[in-house]
N, C-alpha and C positions, 0 to 999 in steps of 0.2 A: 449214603448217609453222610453228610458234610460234618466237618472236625471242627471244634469241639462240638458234641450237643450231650444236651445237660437234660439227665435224666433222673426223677424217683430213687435211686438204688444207695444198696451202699459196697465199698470195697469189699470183697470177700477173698479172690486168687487173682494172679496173672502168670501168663507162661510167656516166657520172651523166646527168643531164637538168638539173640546175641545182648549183652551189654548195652548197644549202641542206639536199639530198640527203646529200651528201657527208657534209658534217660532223654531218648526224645519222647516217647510218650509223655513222663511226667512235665517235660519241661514246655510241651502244649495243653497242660490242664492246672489251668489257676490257681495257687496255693498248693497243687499237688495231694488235694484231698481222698482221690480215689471216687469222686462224683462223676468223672467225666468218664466215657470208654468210647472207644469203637468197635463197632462188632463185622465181620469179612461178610456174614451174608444179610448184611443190612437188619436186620431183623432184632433189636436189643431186646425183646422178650422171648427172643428162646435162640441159646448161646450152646444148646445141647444138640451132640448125637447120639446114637443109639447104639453105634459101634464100639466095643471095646477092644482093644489093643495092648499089646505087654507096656510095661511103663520104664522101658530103657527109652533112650533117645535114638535117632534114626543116625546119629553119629557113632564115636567111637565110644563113648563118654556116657556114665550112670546117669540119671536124674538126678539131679542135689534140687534141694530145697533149702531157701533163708524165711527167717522168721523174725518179724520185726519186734520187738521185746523192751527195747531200748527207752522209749516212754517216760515222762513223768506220771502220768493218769493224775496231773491238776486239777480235771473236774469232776473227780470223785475225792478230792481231798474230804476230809482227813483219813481216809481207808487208805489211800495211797500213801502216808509221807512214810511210813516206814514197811511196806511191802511195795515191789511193783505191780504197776495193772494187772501184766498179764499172770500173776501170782494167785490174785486174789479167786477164791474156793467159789464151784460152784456146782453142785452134786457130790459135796467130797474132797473135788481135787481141784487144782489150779485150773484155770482157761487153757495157760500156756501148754499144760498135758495134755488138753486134749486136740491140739493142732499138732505135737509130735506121735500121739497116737493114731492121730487120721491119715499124718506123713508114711508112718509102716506100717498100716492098713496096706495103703494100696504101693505099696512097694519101692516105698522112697527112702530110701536109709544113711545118706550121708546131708546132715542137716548142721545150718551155719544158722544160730543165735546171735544178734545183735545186745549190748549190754551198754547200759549208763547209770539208771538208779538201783538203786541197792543193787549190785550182779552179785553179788556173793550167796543170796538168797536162790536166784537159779541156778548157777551153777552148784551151791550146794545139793537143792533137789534131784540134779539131769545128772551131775557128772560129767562122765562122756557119751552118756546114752545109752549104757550098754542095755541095763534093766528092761529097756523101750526096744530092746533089737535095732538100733540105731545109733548113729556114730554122731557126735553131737560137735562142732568144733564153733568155739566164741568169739566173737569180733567186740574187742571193749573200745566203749566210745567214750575218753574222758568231758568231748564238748561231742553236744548231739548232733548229729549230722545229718538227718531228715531221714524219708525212705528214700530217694535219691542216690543220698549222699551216704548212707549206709551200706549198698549192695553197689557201692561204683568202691568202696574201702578192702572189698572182698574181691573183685574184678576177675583177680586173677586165678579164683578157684570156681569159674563158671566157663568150661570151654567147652560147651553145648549148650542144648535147650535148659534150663532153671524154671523152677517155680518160687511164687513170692508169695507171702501167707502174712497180714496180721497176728500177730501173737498172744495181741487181748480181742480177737472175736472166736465165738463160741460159733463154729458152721457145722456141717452136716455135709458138705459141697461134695460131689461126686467125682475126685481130683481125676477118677479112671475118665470117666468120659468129657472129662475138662480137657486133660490132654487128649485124646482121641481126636475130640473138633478141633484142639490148635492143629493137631498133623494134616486131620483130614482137609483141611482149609489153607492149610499153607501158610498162614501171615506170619509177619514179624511176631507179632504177639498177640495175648487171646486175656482179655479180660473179662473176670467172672466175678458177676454183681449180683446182689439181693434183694430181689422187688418190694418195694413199701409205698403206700399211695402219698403218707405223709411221712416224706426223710428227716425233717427237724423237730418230729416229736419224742 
């Protein structure tokens, strides 16, 4: 499958194998919207294996996961100008809840939050994470610095495989068998998208 091709989907995970990965990925998909992906067995409708596996990395090093959070959420203003996106309630609790509830679900517990509008408001919720069974540590961005430019700011607390999550999508994403196909497949990195016939409605 030839780089870029542009599919229906929308962002939902990525698992990189290093840094270096990362930032070439976004930096060959236009604007860096999370539209574009490649998938190792050609196949973008089905990025799934069947095989589960413990969710440490095949190095020395835990799983961490970053969560992109950092946002204005402009085109939901005015609901945004005084909470951030990923704050905003939806069964109850925040969106951003329940992407660090799915993180220690399946066994990812050292988790890096990104921050620019209002942070005071997650970190007052998260803390350090403890409440979550998770260790939550914050990257404050006073100028936003993209997804890019967010998780290249943290660099040095990624020396193995990472997962990367939006902060304001609400998924379900099966992160055990997400990492499963990045090992079983071997690539630099493994992106994991959300089928929709029409992505701009």
């Amino acid at each position: 499958m030839p780089w870029p091709v542009r599919i229906p989907r929308f962002f939902v995970a990525c698992l990189c194998s290093s840094q270096a990965w990362f930032h070439q990925i976004l930096s060959r998909s236009p604007g860096a919207k999370g539209y574009y992906g490649t998938f190792t067995d050609g196949n973008a409708r089905n990025i799934w294996c069947t095989q589960r596996l413990g969710l440490r990395t095949e190095g020395e090093y835990p799983l961490k996961a970053m969560l992109l959070a950092a946002g204005k959420g402009q085109r939901l203003a005015p609901f945004t100008e005084s909470i951030p996106k990923p704050m905003m309630e939806v069964g109850g609790k925040p969106i951003l809840e329940y992407g660090v509830q799915l993180c220690a679900h399946h066994g990812i517990r050292d988790l890096i939050i990104n921050l620019h509008h209002h942070p005071e408001i997650i970190t007052g919720h998260f803390g350090d994470g403890f409440s979550w069974g998770v260790r939550i540590t914050y990257s404050h961005e006073p100028v936003l610095l993209g997804t890019a430019g967010a998780v290249k700011k943290v660099a040095d607390e990624f020396l193995d495989t990472f997962l990367v999550l939006y902060g304001d999508n609400l998924t379900t994403c099966d992160l055990g068998r997400l990492i499963a196909f990045h090992r079983n497949k071997g690539g630099a990195a493994t992106v994991a998208l959300f089928y929709r016939e029409n992505a701009y409605r």
